[in-house]
C-alpha positions in Angstrom: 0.0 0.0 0.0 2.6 2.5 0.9 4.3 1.8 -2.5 1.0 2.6 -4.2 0.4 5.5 -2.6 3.5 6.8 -3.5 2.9 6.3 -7.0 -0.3 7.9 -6.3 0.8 11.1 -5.4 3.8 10.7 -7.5 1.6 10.7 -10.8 -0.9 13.7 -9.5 2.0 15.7 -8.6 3.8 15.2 -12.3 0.6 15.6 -14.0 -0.3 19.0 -12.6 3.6 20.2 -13.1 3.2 18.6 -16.7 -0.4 20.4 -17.3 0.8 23.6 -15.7 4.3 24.4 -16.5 4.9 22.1 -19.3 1.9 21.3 -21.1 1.9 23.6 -24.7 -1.1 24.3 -27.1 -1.7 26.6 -30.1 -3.7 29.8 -29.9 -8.0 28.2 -29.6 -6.7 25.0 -28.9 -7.6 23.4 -25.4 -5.6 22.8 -22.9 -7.6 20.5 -20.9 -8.7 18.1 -24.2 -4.4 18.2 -25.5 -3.8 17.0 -21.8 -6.8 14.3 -22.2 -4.7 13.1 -25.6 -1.4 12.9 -23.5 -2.8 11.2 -20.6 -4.5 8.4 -23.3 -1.7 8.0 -25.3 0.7 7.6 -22.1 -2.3 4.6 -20.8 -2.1 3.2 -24.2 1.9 2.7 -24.0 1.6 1.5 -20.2 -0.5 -0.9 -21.2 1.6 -2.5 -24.3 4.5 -2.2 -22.4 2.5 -4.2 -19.5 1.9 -7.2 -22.2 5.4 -6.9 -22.9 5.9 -8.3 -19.0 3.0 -10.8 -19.7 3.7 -12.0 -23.1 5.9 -15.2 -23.5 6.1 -15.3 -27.3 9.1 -13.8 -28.7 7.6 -12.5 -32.1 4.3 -11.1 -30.1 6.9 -9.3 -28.0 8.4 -7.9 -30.9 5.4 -6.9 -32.3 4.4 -5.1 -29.5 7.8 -3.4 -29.5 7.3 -2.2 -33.2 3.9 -0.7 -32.0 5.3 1.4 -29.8 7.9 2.9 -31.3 5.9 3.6 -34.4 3.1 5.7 -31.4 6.0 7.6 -29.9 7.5 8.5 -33.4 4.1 9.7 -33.9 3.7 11.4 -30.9 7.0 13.3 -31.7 6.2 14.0 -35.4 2.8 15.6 -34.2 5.0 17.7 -31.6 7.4 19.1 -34.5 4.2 19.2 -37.3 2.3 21.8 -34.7 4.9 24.3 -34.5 4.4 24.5 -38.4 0.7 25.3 -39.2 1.2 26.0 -43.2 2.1 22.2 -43.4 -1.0 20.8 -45.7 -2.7 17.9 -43.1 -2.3 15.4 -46.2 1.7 16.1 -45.7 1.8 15.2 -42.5 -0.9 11.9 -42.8 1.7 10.9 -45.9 4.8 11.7 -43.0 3.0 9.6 -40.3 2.8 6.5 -42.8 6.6 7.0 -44.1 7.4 7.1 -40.8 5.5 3.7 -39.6 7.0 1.4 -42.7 10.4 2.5 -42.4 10.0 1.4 -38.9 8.7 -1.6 -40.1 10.8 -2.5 -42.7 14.1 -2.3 -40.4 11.9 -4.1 -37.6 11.8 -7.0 -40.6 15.7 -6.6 -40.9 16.5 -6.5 -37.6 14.3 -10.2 -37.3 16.1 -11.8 -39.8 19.3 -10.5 -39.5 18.5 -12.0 -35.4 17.6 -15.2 -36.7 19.6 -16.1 -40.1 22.6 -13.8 -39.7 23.3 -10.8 -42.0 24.6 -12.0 -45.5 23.0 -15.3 -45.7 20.9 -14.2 -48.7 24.1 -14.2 -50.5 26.3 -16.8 -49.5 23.1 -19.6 -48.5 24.1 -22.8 -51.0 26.9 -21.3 -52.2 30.2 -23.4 -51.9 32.8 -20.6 -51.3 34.2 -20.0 -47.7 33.2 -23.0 -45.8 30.1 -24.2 -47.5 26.3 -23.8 -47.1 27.0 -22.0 -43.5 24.1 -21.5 -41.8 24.6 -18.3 -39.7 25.9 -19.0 -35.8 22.1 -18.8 -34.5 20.8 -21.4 -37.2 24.2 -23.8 -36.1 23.2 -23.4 -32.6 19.1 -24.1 -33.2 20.3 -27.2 -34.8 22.7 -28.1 -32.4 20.0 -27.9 -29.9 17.5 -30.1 -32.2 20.3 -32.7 -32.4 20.1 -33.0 -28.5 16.5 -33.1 -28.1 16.1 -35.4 -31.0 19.0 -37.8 -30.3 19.3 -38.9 -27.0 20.6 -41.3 -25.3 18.7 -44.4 -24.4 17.3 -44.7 -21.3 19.8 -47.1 -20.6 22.7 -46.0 -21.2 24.7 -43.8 -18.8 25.3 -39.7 -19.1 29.2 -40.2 -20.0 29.8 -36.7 -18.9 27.5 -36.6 -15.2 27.3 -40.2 -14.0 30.0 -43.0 -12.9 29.5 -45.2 -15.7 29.4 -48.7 -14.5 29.8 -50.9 -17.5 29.5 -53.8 -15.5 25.9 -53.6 -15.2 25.0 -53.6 -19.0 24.8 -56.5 -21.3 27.9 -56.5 -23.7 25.5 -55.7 -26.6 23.9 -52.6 -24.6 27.6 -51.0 -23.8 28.1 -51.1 -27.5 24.9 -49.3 -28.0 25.4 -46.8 -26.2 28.8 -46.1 -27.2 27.6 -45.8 -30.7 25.1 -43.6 -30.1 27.2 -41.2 -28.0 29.9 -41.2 -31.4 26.9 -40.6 -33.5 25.2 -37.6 -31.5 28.7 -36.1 -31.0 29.9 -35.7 -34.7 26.0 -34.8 -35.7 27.3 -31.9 -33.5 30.6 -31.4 -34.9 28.7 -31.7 -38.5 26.4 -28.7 -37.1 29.0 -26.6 -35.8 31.2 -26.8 -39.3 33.8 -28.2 -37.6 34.8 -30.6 -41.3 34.1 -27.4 -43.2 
């Protein structure tokens, strides 16, 4: 409660600072409906921000993030447009909506760039410099497939946690597993481009 209340009065006392000393409208504008629009727009933001904290899905997360920053570059290009009242309104709709794909667009880049690496539109099945490389974040997703596809049996020992105790397994089984534990490990030199 004390925490609360301290945001309470923490967000009164801002607001009326903000509405008194702050707070800046053109000649027959209103003050009280400009500070109505500020006061929305910050509630919207709170609340994407707040399904940022919620959300577990990486792309929905990004999505949200893409939102944002495409309302506060609006916000700001609004702030700039209204200190220059000869702009024609369809100037600053066609600004708004430059604004919000270029945003966009590098939101795109920045994704795949994330997830494939940066060149792999040009080197992806070529042969020069190491082969069909994958990016590091690709080599690591499939490293990580390898392991959850290719595990051990259930009867064979962890070779790097437990005490292996051979004697307990059936000649045929220790053979097993020790073929299995060669197989998974080159699948993950294969993946890390160790031959290449």
């Amino acid at each position: 409660m004390p925490k609360l209340a301290g945001l309470l009065v923490f967000t009164g006392l801002f607001s009326v600072i903000y509405y008194k000393k702050l707070l800046s409208v053109k000649e027959g504008e209103s003050k009280k409906i400009e500070m109505i629009k500020h006061v929305l727009v910050v509630f919207i933001i709170l609340g994407l921000l707040n399904t940022l904290t919620v959300a577990t899905d990486e792309n929905y997360k990004a999505l949200v993030l893409v939102i944002i920053i495409c309302l506060i570059n609006i916000y700001n290009g609004r702030h700039i447009f209204k200190y220059c009242p000869n702009i024609p309104f369809q100037f600053k709709i066609t600004q708004y909506i430059r604004m919000t794909i270029v945003i966009i667009v590098m939101a795109i880049i920045i994704k795949y760039t994330n997830e494939h690496g940066l060149l792999t539109l040009i080197y992806k099945g070529s042969t020069v410099g190491g082969g069909d490389d994958k990016g590091k974040v690709e080599r690591e997703l499939e490293k990580l497939r390898i392991k959850l596809s290719d595990k051990l049996p259930s009867f064979c020992p962890d070779m790097n946690k437990d005490k292996i105790d051979w004697g307990s397994l059936a000649q045929p089984s220790q053979q097993a597993c020790i073929n299995k534990h060669n197989e998974i490990n080159q699948r993950l030199d294969l993946a890390s481009n160790i031959y290449a």
